[in-house]
N, C-alpha and C positions, 0 to 999 in steps of 0.2 A: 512341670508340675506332676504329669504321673510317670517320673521314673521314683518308684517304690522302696529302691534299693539307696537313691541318695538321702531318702526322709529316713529310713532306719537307721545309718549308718551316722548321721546328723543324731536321731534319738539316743543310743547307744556313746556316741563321745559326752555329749551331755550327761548322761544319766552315770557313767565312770567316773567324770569328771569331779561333779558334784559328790561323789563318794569317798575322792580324794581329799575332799575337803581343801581350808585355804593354813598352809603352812609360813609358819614365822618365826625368822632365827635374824638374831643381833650382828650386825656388820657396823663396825668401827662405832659410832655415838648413837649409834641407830638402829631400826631395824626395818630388816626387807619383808615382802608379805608378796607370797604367791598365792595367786586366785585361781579358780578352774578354768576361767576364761584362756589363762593360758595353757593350761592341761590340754584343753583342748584344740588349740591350735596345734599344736604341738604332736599331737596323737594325729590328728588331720594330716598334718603333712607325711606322717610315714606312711599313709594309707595309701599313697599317689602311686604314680604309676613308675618312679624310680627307687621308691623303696617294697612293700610288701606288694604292691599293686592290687589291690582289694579294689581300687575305685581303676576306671580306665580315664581315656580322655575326654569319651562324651559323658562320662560324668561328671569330668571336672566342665566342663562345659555350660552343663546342665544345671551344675549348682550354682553357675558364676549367673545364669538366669535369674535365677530365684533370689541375688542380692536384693535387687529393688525392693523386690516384694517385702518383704522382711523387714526394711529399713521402712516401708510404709507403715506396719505395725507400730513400730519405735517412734515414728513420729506422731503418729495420732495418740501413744502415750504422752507425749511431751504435751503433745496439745490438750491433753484431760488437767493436766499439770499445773495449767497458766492460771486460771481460775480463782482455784482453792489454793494455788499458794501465793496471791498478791498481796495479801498482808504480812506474811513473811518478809515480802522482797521492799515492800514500804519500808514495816520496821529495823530491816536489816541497815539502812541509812543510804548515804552517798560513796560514804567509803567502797561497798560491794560493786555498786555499781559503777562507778570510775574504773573501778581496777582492770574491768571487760577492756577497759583500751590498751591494757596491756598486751593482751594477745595478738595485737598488730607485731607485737615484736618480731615473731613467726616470720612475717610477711620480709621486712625490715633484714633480720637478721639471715634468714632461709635463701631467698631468690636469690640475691648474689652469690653466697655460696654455690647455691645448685648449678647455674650458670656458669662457675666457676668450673664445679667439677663435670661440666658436657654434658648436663642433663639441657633439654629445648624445655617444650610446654609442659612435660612432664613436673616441672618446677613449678608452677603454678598453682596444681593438685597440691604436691607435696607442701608446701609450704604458707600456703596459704591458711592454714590453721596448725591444728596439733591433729587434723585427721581424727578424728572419732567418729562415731556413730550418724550424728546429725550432718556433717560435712561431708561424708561419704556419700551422705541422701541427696546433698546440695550440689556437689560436683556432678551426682549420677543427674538427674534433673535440669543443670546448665547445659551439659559440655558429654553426657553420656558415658557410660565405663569402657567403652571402648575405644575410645580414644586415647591421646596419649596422658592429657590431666584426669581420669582414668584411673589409669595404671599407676601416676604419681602419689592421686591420693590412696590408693591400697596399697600400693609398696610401705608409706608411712605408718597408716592404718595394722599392718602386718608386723612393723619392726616396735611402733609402741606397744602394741599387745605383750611382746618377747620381751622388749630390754624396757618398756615404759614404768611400772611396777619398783625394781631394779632402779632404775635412774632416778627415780620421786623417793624413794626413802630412802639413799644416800644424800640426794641433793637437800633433804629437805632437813636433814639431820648435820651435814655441813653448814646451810646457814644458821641453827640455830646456835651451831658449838661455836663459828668464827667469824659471823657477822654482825653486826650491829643491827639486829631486824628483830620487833617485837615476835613473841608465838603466835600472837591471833592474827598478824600480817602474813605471815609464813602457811596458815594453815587458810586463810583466804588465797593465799595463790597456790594451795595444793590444788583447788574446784576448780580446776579448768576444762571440766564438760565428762571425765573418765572418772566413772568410780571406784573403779581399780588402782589408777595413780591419783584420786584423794585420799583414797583408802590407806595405801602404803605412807603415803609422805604426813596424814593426822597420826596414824599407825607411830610414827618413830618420832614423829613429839611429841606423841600422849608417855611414850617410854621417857623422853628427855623432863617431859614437864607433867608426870602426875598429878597433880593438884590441881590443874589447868584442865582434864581429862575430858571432862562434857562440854567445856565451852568451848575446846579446841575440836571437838566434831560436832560441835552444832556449827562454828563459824565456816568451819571445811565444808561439810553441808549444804551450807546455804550459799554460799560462792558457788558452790560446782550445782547447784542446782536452776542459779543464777544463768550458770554460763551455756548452762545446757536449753536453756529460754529463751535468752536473748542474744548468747554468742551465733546462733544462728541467722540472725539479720545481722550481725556485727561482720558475720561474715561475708554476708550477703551483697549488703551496702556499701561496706567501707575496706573488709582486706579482700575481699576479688579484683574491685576495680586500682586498687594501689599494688593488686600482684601484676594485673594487664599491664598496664605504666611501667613498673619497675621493673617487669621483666623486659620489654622493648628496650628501654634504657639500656640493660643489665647487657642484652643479647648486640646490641649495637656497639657498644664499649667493647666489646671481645671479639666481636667478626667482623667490625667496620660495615655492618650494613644493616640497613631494617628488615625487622621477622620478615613484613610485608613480603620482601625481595629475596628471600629464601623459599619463598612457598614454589 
């Protein structure tokens, strides 16, 4: 907390970042939308100590301390949140909130791959959600960041920030040109807890479907505001303990033995 020089340097990429503003150019039916969030990252990593070295190692150190803390802030917003927006999430119906089971797909579709490509527990982090903000908080609070689910979920955490943006208004702009899938379905599964990839992915069907323009970012909205509420006991409850399971499964099918007998 008092090294002085990682809170300026932190001050400073923000304050550039946000000067940069958030730029948007049209790729194929759609359009991509860059935010500072990634300026920032981005400008962060040449700071390191293999590109300009402005930061050394006890700083990168220093600041991987100070995640927690930070993610505390984040959630005692969410928790101001719950309140005053339960009329929203009433009126929103069942549709909104069903859709929350979709995000087991993660779990479903993630662990066997990771297991696949030699990741261990590290796959558990990674996969167990789409890593954002609140599941960062949740794995840092089970399982701790230094560990190896950890490292799983910041690796993921790290790679949506970059290509998540990116991937949400392509994808989001493929279903609407070639699939059979309403807009307001499509922009309830942009809110999956980042409002940077709901941003991008209402971003390029408000392009595909002008006339649709406010109800397709109120519906975006209220999904990712959803998910950002309650995806955090969803994660809690139901896709940590089906990552436990399915990784032992997963880990047993490839090495012929249980994690148990690897430790």
């Amino acid at each position: 907390m008092k090294n002085w020089k990682v809170h300026i340097i932190a001050l400073v990429l923000v304050v550039v970042s946000e000067m940069i503003g958030i730029f948007k150019f049209s790729f194929g039916p759609g359009t991509i939308v860059l935010l500072p969030m990634l300026y920032a990252l981005i400008i962060g990593i040449f700071t390191g100590p293999k590109f300009l070295k402005i930061v050394n190692e006890k700083d990168m150190k220093d600041a991987g301390s100070l995640i927690t803390v930070t993610l505390l802030l984040l959630m005692a917003r969410y928790g101001t949140l719950i309140g005053p927006s339960l009329p929203k999430i009433i009126s929103a119906g069942p549709a909104l909130i069903l859709q929350e089971f979709g995000n087991v797909g993660t779990v479903l579709l993630g662990i066997p791959l990771a297991v696949l490509l030699g990741l261990k527990r590290e796959s558990i982090g990674a996969a167990h959600s789409i890593a954002r903000e609140p599941n960062v908080a949740l794995i840092s609070d089970v399982y701790g960041m230094d560990g190896p689910e950890g490292q799983g979920v910041m690796g993921v955490y790290i790679s949506g920030t970059v290509f998540g943006t990116v991937f949400f208004g392509v994808l989001a702009s493929f279903c609407a040109a070639y699939l059979p899938f309403h807009p307001y379905a499509l922009a309830m599964a942009s809110g999956v807890g980042s409002a940077s990839m709901m941003t991008a992915g209402v971003g390029s069907l408000s392009t595909m479907y002008p006339d649709m323009q406010e109800t397709l970012a109120a519906f975006g909205a209220a999904s990712n505001m959803l998910s950002g509420l309650d995806g955090l006991y969803m994660s809690l409850w139901l896709a940590l303990p089906i990552s436990e399971r399915l990784y032992s499964l997963c880990y047993k099918l490839k090495y012929g033995k249980n994690t148990e007998e690897a430790k």
